[in-house]
MIGU-985763 format. One line per field, with one value per residue (C-alpha): residue number from 1; residue in one letter; x, y, z. Coordinates in steps of 0.02 Angstrom, whole numbers, always signed. Example, Ala and Ser with C-alpha at 12.3 -4.5 7.8 and 13.67 -1.06 7.14 Angstrom:
REM residues 2
seq = [1, 2]
type = [a, s]
xx = [+615, +684]
yy = [-225, -53]
zz = [+390, +357]
This chain:
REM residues 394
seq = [1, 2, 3, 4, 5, 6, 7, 8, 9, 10, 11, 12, 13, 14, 15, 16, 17, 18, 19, 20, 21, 22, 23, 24, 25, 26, 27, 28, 29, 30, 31, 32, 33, 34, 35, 36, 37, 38, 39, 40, 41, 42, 43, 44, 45, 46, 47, 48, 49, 50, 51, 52, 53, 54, 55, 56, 57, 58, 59, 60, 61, 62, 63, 64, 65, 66, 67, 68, 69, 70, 71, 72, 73, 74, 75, 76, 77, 78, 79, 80, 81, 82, 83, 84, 85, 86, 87, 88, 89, 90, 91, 92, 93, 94, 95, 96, 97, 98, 99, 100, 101, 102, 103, 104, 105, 106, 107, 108, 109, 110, 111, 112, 113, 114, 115, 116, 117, 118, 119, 120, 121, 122, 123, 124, 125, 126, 127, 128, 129, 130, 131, 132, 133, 134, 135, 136, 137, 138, 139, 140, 141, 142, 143, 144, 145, 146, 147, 148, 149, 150, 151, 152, 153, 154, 155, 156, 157, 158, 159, 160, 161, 162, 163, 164, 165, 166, 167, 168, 169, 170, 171, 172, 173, 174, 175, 176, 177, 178, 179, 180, 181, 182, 183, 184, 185, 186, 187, 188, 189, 190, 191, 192, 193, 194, 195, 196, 197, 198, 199, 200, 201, 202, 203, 204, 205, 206, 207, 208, 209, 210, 211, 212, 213, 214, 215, 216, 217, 218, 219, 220, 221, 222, 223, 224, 225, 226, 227, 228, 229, 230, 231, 232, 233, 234, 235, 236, 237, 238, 239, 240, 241, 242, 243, 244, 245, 246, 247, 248, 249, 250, 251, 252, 253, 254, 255, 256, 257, 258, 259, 260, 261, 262, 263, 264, 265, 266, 267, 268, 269, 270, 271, 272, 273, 274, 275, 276, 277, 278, 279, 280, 281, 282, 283, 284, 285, 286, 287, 288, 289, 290, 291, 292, 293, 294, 295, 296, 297, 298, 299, 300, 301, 302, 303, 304, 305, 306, 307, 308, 309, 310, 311, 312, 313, 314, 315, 316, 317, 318, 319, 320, 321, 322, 323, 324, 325, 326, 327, 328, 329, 330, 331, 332, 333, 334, 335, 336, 337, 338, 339, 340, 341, 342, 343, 344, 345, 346, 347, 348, 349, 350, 351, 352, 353, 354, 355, 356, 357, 358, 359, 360, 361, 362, 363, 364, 365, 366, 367, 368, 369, 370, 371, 372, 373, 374, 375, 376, 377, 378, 379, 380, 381, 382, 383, 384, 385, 386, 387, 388, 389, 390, 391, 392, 393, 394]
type = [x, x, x, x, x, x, x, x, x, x, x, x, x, x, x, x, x, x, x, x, x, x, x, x, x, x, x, x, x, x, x, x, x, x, x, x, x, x, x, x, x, x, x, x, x, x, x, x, x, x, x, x, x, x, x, x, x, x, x, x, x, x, x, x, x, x, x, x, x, x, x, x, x, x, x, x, x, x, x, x, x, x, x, x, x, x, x, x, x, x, x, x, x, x, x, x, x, x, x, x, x, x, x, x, x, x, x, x, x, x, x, x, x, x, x, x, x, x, x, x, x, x, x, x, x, x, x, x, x, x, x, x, x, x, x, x, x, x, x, x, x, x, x, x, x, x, x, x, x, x, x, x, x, x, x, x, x, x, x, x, x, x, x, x, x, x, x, x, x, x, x, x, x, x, x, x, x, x, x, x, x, x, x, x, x, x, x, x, x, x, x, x, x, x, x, x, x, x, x, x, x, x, x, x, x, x, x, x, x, x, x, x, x, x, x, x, x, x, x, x, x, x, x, x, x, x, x, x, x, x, x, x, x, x, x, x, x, x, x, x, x, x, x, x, x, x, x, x, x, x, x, x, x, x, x, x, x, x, x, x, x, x, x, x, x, x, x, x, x, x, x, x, x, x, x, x, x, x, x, x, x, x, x, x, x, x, x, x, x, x, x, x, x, x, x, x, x, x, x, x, x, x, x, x, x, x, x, x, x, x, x, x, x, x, x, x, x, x, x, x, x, x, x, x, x, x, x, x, x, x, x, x, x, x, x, x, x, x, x, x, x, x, x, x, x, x, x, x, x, x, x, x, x, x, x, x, x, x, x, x, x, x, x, x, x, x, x, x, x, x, x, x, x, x, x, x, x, x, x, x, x, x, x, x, x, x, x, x, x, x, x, x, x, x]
xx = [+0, +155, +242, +74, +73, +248, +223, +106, +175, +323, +219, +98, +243, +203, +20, -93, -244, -354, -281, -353, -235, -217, -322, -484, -423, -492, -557, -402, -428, -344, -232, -192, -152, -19, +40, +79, +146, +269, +334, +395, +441, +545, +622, +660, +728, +859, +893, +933, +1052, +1143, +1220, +1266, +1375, +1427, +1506, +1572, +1669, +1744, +1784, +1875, +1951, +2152, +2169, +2116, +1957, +1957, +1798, +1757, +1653, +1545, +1524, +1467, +1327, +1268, +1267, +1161, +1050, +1008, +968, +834, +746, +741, +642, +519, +466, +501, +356, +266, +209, +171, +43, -87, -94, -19, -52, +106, +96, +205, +345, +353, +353, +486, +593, +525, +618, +788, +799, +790, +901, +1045, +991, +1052, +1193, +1254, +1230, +1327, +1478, +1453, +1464, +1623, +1721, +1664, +1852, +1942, +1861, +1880, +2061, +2089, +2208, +2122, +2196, +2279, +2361, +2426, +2500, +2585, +2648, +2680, +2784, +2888, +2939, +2966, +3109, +3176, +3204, +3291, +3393, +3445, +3474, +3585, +3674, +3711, +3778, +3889, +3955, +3966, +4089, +4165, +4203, +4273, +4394, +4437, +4477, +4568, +4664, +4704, +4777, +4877, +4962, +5009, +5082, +5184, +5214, +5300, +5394, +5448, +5508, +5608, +5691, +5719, +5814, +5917, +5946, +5981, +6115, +6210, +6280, +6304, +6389, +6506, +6529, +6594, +6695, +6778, +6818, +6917, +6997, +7049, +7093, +7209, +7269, +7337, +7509, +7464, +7483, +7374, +7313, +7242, +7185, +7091, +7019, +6952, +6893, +6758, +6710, +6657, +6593, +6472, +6396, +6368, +6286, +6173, +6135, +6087, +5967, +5883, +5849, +5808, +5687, +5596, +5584, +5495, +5369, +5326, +5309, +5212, +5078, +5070, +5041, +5204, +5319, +5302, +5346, +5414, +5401, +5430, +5483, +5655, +5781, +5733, +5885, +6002, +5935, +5963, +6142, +6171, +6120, +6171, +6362, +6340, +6270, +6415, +6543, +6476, +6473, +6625, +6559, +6396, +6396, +6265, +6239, +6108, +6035, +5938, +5874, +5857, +5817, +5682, +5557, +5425, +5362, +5414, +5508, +5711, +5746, +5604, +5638, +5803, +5763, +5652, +5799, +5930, +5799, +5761, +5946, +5980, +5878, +5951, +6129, +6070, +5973, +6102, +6257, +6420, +6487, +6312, +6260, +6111, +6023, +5923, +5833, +5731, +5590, +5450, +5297, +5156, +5122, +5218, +5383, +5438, +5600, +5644, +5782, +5823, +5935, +5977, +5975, +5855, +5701, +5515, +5399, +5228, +5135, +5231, +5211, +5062, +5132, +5321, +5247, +5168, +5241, +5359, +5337, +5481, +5501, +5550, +5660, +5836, +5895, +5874, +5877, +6061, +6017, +5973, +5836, +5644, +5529, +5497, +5601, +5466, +5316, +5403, +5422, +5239, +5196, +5308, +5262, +5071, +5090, +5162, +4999, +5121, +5118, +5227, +5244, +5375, +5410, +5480, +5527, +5611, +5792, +5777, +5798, +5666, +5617, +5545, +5459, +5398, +5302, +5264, +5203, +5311, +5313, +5395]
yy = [+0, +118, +79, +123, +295, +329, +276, +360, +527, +503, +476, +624, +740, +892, +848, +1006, +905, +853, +997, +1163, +1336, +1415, +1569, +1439, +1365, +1449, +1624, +1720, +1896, +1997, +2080, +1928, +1835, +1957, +1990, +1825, +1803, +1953, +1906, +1729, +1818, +1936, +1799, +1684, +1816, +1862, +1666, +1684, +1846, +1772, +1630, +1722, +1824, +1691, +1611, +1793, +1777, +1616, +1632, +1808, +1786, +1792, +1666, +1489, +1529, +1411, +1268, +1288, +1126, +1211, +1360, +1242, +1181, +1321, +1391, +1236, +1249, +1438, +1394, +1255, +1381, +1496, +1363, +1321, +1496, +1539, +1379, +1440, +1600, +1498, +1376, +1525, +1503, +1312, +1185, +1084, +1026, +843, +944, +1057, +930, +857, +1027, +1020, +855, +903, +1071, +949, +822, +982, +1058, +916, +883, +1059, +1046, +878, +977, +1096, +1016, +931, +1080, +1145, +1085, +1140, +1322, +1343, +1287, +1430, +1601, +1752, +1894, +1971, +1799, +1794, +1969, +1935, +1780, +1869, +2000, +1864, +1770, +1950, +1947, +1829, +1835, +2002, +1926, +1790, +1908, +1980, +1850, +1814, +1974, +1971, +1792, +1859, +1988, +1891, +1776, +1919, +1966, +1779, +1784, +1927, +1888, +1721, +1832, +1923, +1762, +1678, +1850, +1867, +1662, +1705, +1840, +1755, +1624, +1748, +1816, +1663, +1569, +1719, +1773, +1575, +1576, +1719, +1662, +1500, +1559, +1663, +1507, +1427, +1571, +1587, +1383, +1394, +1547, +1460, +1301, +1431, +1514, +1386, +1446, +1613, +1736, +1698, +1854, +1862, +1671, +1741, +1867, +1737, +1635, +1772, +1809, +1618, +1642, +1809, +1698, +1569, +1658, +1747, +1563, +1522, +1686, +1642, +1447, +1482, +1625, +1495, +1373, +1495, +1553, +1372, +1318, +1488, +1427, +1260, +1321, +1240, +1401, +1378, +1457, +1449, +1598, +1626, +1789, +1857, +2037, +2107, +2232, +2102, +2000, +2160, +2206, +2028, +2032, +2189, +2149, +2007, +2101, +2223, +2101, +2068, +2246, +2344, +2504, +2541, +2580, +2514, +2609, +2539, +2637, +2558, +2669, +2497, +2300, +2277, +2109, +2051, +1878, +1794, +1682, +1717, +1650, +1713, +1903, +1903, +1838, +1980, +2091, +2013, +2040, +2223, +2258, +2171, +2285, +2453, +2366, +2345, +2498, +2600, +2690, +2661, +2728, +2771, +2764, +2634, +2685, +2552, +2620, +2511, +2615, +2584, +2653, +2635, +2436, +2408, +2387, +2462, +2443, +2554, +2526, +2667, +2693, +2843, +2769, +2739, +2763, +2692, +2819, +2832, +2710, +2563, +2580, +2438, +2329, +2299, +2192, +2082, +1908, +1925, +2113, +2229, +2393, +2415, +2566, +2592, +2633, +2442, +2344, +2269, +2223, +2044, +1964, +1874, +2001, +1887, +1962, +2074, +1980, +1841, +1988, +2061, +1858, +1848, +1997, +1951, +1805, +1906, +2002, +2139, +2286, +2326, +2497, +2594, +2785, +2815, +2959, +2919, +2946, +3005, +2826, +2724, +2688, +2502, +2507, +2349, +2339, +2185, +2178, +2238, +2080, +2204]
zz = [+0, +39, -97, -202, -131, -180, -351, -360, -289, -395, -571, -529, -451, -599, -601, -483, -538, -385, -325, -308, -305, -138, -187, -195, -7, +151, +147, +86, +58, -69, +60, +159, -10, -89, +69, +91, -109, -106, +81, +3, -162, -80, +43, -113, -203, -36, -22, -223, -175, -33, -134, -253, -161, -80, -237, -284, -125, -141, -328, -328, -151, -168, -31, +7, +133, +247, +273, +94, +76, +238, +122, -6, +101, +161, -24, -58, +83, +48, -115, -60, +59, -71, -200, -47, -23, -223, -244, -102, -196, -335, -270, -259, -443, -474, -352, -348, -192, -219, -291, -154, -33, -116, -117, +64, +70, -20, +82, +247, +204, +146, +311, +420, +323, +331, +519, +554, +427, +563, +717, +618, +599, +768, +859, +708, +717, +907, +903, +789, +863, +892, +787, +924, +979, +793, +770, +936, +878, +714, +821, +929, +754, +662, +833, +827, +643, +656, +823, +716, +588, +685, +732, +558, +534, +691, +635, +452, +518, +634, +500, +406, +534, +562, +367, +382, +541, +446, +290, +420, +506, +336, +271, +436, +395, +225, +305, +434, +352, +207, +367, +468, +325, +321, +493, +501, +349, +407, +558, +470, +329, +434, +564, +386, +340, +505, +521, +377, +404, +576, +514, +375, +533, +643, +631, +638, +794, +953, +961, +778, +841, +988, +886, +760, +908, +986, +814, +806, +991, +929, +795, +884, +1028, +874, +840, +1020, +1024, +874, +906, +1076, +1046, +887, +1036, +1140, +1040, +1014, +1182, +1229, +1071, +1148, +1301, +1388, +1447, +1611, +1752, +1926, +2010, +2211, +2297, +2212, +2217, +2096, +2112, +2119, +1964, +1860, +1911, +1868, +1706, +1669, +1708, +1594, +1440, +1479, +1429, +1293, +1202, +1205, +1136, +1248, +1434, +1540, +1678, +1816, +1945, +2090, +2217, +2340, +2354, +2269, +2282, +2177, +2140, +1990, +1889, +1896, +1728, +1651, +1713, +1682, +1480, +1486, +1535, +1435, +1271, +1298, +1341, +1179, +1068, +1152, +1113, +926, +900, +982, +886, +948, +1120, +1180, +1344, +1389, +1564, +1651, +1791, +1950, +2059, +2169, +2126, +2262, +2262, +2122, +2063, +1868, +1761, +1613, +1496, +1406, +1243, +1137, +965, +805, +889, +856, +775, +845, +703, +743, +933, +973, +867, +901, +1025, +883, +835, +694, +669, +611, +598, +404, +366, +272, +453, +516, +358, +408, +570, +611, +698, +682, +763, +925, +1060, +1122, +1082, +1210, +1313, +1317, +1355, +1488, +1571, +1536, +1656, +1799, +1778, +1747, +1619, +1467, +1367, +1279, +1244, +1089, +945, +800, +807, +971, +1069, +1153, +1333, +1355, +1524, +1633, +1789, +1925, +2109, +2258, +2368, +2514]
């Protein structure tokens, strides 16, 4: 019998016969009748409207909206409600009453299946950020961007400098070595010279012997100075110069050494002057290479028969040394870096005079770990004063 009725309802869906329009059912005035037509008219016609705009908005929006199959439904479902009202108007002229139960039908079945795509997206929508939440997260990632961005930079130029730095050590490398081989193969070659000249000489005066002999001893000695400052530097970069320091005189170490670097120049005059005993902490051997360098470089930048003053003072907690010479000089650009490994002052002044450019910079290291200071004062061709300070242990 059901299935009848549906057949039925199905085969007769466009026929209105048996039907009569809404204008001939209950007592509908004229009023209550259009008022009723152009309500559903104008609520099909904003059901028509809405979609449309709708579809405006998704087609022509630059980015992906988000729930786009929801907007879909609801497109859909608008567009039902509009047909059942749109058919409602109708009916006062047509009596289609199966098809509009079947829009009826359609608009109910979209309805619920716009709401369970609703209820769907429900945890998806509420777990979206509020737009303040996202331009503050916008603003902590915009930081952090230019932090790292600075970073970069900083490393960038750090890198730079390390390049640059790098550049600078293999330059001083090639120098180093041009002027190593050759400080090296001058004493050599003269050590040569000399041997045969002595082995020539053997029946030759003692005096002219003797001579020949401390000639022999000076190169040697330059040989000494030169290995044993190459050894230093490489056990200060390996981090294996150590030290043994303990309370010493001061004073005494320095007349010492200065008696011994006496003998061996006949043309300068070291005077000393120490006002009294004088004790710091330190290393003996260490100080007095720190002496016997500086006293070296006022012997060789000093002309002949010129005095070389070396001078011993307290000074509040502290104890300082000059040594002073009257010779070449140091003009003002090459001050901070005498102290530099392998640097050497280049002028036509010094170009015959030997040595590697590691005197001082052993020096400045020594007197670094004696948490002392180290300074000169210098004019060119007006001498140089190199200056060193340590603790008083009195």
């Amino acid at each position: 019998m059901i299935m009848q009725e549906v057949s039925d309802f199905f085969r007769n869906l466009f026929n209105p016969s048996g039907w009569p329009a809404r204008w001939y059912c209950g007592n509908w005035t004229i009023f209550h009748g259009w008022l009723y037509i152009v309500s559903s008219i104008l609520i099909a016609s904003a059901y028509f409207s809405i979609p449309l705009i709708l579809y405006y908005l998704i087609r022509r929006s630059k980015n992906d909206l988000p729930f786009q199959k929801i907007f879909w439904l609801f497109l859909c479902f608008i567009l039902a409600c509009g047909f059942t009202h749109l058919l409602d108007a109708l009916m006062f002229w047509l009596p289609i009453y199966r098809v509009t139960a079947m829009v009826l039908f359609i608009t109910a079945v979209i309805s619920w299946i716009a709401v369970f795509g609703l209820f769907k997206v429900i945890p998806m929508v509420l777990s979206l950020k509020s737009p303040d939440f996202l331009e503050a997260v916008i603003k902590n990632r915009t930081l952090e961007l230019e932090l790292a961005n600075q970073f970069l930079s900083a490393s960038n130029q750090e890198l730079l400098q390390a390049k640059l730095a790098i550049e600078k050590v293999l330059k001083q490398k090639d120098e180093f070595l041009n002027i190593a081989s050759h400080e090296l193969k001058t004493p050599v070659t003269s050590l040569k010279a000399y041997t045969q000249l002595l082995s020539a000489m053997r029946n030759k005066d003692p005096e002219d012997l003797n001579k020949m002999h401390a000639k022999i001893e000076s190169q040697i000695n330059k040989l000494v100075i030169l290995i044993n400052d190459l050894l230093d530097v490489t056990k200060i970069q390996e981090g294996i110069f150590f030290y043994e320091k303990q309370k010493m005189n001061l004073s005494a170490i320095i007349i010492e050494v200065t008696e011994d670097m006496q003998l061996i120049t006949a043309h300068n005059l070291i005077i000393v002057e120490v006002a009294e005993s004088l004790e710091v902490i330190g290393d003996k051997n260490k100080i007095s290479q720190v002496l016997i360098n500086l006293l070296s470089n006022a012997i060789k930048y000093s002309n002949k028969n010129e005095t070389i003053i070396v001078k011993v003072i307290k000074d509040d907690a502290k104890v300082v040394c000059s040594v002073q010479d009257f010779g070449l000089g140091i003009s003002n650009e090459h001050h901070d870096k005498v102290f530099e490994k392998y640097y050497r002052v280049k002028d036509s002044n010094r170009e015959n005079l030997s040595g590697l450019g590691l005197g001082l910079h052993i020096v400045k290291d020594i007197i670094a770990k004696h948490d002392g200071s180290l300074w000169l004062e210098s004019e060119e061709g007006m001498g140089s004063i190199f200056y060193f300070s340590m603790a008083s242990a009195n």
